[in-house]
N, C-alpha and C positions, 0 to 999 in steps of 0.2 A: 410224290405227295409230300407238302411239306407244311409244319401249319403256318397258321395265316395270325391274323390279330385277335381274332374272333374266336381263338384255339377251338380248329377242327374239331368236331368230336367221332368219337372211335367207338363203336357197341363189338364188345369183344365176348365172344358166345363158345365156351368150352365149359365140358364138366369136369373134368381136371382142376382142381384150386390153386396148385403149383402151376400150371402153365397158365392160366388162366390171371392170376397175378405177376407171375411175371413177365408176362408181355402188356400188362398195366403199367406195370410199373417203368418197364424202358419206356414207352408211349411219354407219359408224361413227362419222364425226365428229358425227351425229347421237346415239350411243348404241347404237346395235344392233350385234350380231354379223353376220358373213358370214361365208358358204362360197362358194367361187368353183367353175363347173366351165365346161369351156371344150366339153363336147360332152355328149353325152346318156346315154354309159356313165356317164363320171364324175360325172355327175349325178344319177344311181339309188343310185351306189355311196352319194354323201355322204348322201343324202338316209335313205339304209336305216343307215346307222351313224352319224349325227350328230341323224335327227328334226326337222328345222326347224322352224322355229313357219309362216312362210308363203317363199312362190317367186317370184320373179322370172324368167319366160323369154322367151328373144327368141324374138319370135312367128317370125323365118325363120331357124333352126338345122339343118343340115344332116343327113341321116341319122337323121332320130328317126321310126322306124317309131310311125306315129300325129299326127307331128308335134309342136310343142311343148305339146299342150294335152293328152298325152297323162303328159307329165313332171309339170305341175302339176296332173294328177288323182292322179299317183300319190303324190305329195305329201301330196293332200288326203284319200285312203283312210288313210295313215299317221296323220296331224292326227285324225280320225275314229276311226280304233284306240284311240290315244289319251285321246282323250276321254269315250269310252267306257269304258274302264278304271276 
């Protein structure tokens, strides 16, 4: 994955604010954009009004009925819409 011109954007989903920043922060220093969400509402929310290109989720986030793989499918059904379009 590498970005593109359009700088990829990156929805990076940990409750952690240290890790959670700093893998923002390498991201961009690399080129890509970021959404930061620190829980799993906030993460649907950015995810359904922002569109990301791919997700980063901490696999142990608290409260996510489904759990985290439950965020980055819903991600991946959006990416899928999408693409289909």
């Amino acid at each position: 994955m590498t970005p593109s011109d359009d700088n990829h954007l990156v929805l990076i989903v940990d409750d952690n604010d240290f890790n959670r920043d700093g893998l923002a922060l390498y991201l961009q220093n690399s080129g890509y954009s970021t959404l930061e969400a620190a829980d799993a509402a906030a993460a649907y929310a950015l995810a359904e009004a922002h569109h990301p290109d791919s997700a980063v989720v901490d696999i142990v986030i608290p409260a996510v009925p489904g759990g985290p793989a439950q965020i980055a499918y819903s991600v991946g059904v959006e990416l899928t819409r999408r693409l289909k379009a």
